[in-house]
C-alpha positions, 0 to 999 in steps of 0.5 A: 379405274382400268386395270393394267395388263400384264401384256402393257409395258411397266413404264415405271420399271427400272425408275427409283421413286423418291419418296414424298416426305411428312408433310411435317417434315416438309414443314420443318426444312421449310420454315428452317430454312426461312429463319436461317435467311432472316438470321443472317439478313438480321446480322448483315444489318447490324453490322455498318457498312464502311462506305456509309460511315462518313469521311469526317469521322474517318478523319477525326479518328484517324487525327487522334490515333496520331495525337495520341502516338505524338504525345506518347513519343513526346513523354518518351523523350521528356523521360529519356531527356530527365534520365540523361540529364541525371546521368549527367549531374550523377557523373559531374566531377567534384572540384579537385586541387592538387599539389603541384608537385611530388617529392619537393622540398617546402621553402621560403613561405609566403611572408616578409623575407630581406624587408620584402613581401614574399608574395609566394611559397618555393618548393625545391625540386631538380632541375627539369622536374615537371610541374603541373596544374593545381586546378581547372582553368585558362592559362592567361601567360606563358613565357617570360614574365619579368623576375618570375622568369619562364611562367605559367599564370592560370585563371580558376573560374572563381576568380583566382589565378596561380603563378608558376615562375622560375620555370626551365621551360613552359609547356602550354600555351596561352588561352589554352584551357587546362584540367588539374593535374596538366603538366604546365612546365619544368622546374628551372631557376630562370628570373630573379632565383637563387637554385632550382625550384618552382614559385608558387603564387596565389591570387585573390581579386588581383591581390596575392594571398598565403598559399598555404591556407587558402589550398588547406581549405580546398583540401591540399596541404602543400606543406604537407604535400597531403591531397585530401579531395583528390585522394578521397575522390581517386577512391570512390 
């Protein structure tokens, strides 16, 4: 080996040396850095690629997410329609009769009067006194009806029909539907009457029945001018 001169320029002067790493250290980085890349190879091929899945399944899938969203939309509005349908039945009116009018007098009941069926009940009030509907249903006349004079014949959905004569006036309209307690007309004395007062008739099939009774047992008593059902149901 020659040796330097100290006179020959020192060619590494100035320069840093890095130095050489262990050969075991070399080693580790190396195989480091090996089993980071297989890692990651390993995860990249575990994991499905979208444009290998094939379109049918995208399909289905996306079929019975909106199946399922349908079905769940149906249920709701079974459930809602159950619910209202509920709510409907719960806010249902009961049937109610009511007297048809306030502050009368009870005369002339139903029965035999001069050797005739009186075919009614007369409840004497003033001239002019509104009179009004003991019950739902479609008025069927209104006007002039022979010796009733001015009336008002109302239709119930069970078949029977109310006669209101000897009115001064009417107020409705035939075909018109009416709800308890619509004011059908005023008290006169028009037709085959003897002083102001409404006639009230019942019938049944066609055929005319006591007043009385037959109000009794749907809760009012006109004799009494008592309204049980409405009073019960204006409380609840």
């Amino acid at each position: 080996m020659r040796q330097r001169l100290s006179s020959e320029p020192d060619r590494y002067r100035g320069r840093r040396r890095v130095p050489t790493p262990p050969r075991s250290r070399y080693a580790a980085v190396v195989t480091t850095a090996f089993v980071g890349a297989g890692i990651v190879a390993l995860g990249a091929s575990a994991l499905p690629d979208a444009k290998d899945v094939s379109p049918s399944v995208l399909d289905e899938l996306k079929q019975a997410s909106v199946t399922s969203q349908d079905a769940a939309a149906r249920a709701e509005n079974a459930d809602r329609a159950s619910r209202d349908d509920d709510r409907s039945k719960d806010s249902a009116e009961p049937e109610v009769w009511l007297l048809p009018l306030q502050g009368y007098d009870f005369n002339s009941p139903y029965g035999m009067r001069w050797g005739k069926l009186h075919t009614g009940v007369d409840l004497v009030a003033g001239e002019g006194t509104p009179y009004v509907a003991i019950h739902d249903g479609l008025v069927t006349k209104a006007g002039w009806f022979g010796g009733y004079g001015n009336a008002v014949i109302v239709q119930h959905a069970d078949g029977s029909e109310a006669i209101y004569g000897h009115s001064s006036s009417v107020s409705v309209k035939e075909g018109q539907q009416i709800k308890a307690g619509d004011q059908l007309g005023l008290v006169g004395q028009t037709g085959h009457a003897y002083g102001t007062h409404l006639h009230l008739e019942i019938h049944v099939k066609g055929q005319p029945v006591d007043p009385v009774p037959f109000l009794q047992d749907r809760g009012v008593d006109i004799k009494l001018q008592v309204e049980a059902i409405f009073n019960e149901v204006a409380a609840s």
